[in-house]
N, C-alpha and C positions, 0 to 999 in steps of 0.2 A: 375227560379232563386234560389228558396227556397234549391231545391233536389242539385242547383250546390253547394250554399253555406255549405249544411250535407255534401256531399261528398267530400269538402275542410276542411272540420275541421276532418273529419272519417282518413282522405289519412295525415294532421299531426300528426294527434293522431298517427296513424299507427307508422309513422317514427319516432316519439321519443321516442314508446315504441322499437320498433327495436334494435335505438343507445341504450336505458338503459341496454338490454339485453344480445347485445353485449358486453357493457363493462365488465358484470357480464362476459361473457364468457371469453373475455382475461381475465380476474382478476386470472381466474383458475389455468394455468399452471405454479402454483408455483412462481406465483410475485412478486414483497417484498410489495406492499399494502396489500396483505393480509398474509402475514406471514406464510403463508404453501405451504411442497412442494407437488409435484406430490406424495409421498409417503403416505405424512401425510393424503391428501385428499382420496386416497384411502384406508385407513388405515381406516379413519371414516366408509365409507360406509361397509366395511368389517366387523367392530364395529357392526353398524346399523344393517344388518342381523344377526350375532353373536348373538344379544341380541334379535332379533326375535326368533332364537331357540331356546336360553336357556328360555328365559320365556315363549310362546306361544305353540311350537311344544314339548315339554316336557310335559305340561297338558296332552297333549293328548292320552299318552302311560299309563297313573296312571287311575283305575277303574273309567268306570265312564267317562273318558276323553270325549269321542263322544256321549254317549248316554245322560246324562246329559247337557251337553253344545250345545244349541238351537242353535248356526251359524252350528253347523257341524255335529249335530246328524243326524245316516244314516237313511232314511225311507223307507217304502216300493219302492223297482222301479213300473213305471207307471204297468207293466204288471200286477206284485202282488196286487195293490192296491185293485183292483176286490174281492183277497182273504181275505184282511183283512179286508174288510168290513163285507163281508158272512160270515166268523167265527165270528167275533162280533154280526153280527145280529142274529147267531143259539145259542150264549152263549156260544161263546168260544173266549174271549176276552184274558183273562189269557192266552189264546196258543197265541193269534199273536202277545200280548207286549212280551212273550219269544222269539217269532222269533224275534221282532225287534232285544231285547237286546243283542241276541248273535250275531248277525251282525256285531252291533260296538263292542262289545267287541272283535271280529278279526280284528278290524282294529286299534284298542288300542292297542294290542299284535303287531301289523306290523310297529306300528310308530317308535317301540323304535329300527329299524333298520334302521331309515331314518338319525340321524347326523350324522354318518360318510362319507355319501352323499355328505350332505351338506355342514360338513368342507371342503372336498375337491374343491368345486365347488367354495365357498368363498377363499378360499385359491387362486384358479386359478384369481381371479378377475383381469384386469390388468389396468393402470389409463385411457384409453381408456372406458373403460365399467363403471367405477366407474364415469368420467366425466358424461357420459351418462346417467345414474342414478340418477345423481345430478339435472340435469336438465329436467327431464324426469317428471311424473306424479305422484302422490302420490303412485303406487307401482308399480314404475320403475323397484326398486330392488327385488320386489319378481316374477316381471315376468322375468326379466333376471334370477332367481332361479330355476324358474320354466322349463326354456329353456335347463337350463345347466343341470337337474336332472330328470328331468321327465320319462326320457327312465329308465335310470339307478334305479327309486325309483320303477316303475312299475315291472321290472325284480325281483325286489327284493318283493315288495309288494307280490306278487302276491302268489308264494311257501307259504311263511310264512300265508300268510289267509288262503288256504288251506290245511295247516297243521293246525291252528289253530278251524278252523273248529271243526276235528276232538278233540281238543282238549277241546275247551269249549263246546262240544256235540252239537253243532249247524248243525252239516249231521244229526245226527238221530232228532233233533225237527222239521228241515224242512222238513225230509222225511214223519214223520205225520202231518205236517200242507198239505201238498201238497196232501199225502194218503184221509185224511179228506175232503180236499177241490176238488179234484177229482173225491169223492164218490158220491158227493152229484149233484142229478137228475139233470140236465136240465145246469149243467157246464160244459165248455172247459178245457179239459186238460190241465196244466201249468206244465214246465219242465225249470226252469229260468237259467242262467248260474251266479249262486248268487256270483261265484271268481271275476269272471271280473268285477261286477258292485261293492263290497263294496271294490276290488284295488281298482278303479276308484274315489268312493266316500273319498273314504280314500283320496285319494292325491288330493281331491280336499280340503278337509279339511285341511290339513297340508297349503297348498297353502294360504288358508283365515287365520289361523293361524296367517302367517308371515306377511302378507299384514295386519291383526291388528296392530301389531308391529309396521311397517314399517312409519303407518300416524300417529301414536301416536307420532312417533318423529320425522316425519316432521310436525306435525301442534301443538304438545304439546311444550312449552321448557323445561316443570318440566319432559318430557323423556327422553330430552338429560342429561343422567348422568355423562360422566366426559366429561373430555375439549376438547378431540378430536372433539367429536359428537358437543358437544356448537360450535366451529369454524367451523365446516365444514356445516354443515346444516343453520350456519349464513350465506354461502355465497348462499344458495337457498332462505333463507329469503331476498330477494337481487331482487329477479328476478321478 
């Protein structure tokens, strides 16, 4: 009797959260109770990423952006780890915080090719997707970002780290961390394929970047900076 009576009040709880949910959804497509249309509401969300780039994914291209900032500083891959302990433990610690740091500093150097990605990809948004977002999880928006760019940020990533390599001498410190770590008796050769994994970390970090953003101003209201963002994220306050 007990379990029928829970699962008579679970099965109405159920359905009035359904109807409140529902009505949040009709309310959406631009109804006069809520005073925006399908333009305006995508226009927020468009907003909403927008000010994920300009303030999050921007750090990350100015010195310092990745290797300083604990959510997205690159670290050894699993394989390397082995090596940066051994050079640490022989007193050569000074070499493996150089490898880290030229790491991220190629992927600082990569980010500052990733907005024009992104505006495009924002730009494409259409109120179908933007609906969807609205009602979606605290980084609806940055995985819809992530879908639409990922190919396109990777193609681009990728050159530019490996030019950069070269640039901030990070071939020649890894080729002595590696030469070093090699030499030494009773180790497995390591040959890592260091492009693809600090592309990879890189756009993993851009990615967490945004999805910062993104729950600041669905769960903060002092993010929502002008009135777009305050009405349109009112109506997820809703749900």
């Amino acid at each position: 009797m007990l379990i029928k009576k829970i699962s008579l009040i679970f099965s109405v709880f159920l359905v009035i959260s359904c109807t409140e949910l529902q009505q949040v959804v009709n309310q959406i497509p631009g109804s006069t109770s809520t005073g925006l249309s399908n333009e305006a509401i995508a226009n927020g969300l468009k907003e909403a990423l927008d000010q994920g780039i300009e303030k999050q994914v921007s750090k990350l291209t100015k010195t310092d952006g990745f290797y300083k900032n604990d959510l997205v500083k690159i670290l050894m891959p699993e394989e390397l780890q082995k090596v940066d302990k051994t050079l640490r433990d022989i007193g050569l610690g000074s070499l493996a915080d150089e490898g880290l740091k030229v790491l991220n500093r190629a992927a600082e150097d990569a980010v500052s090719e990733a907005t024009p990605i992104f505006v495009n990809a924002v730009k494409e948004m259409s109120f179908a997707d933007a609906k969807n977002i609205l009602l979606g999880d605290n980084n609806a928006a940055t995985t819809y970002l992530e879908t639409k760019t990922n190919t396109a940020l990777y193609d681009k990533f990728n050159p530019i780290i490996n030019t950069s390599f070269k640039k901030v001498g990070a071939d020649e410190i890894w080729s002595t961390i590696i030469s070093k770590y090699n030499a030494i008796p009773l180790t497995n050769n390591v040959n890592p394929d260091l492009t693809d994994y600090v592309t990879e970390e890189a756009l993993s970090g851009v990615y967490k970047m945004i999805a910062v953003e993104e729950e600041e101003i669905r769960t903060k209201l002092s993010s929502r900076t002008t009135d777009v963002l305050k009405k349109v994220f009112a109506l997820q306050d809703k749900i």
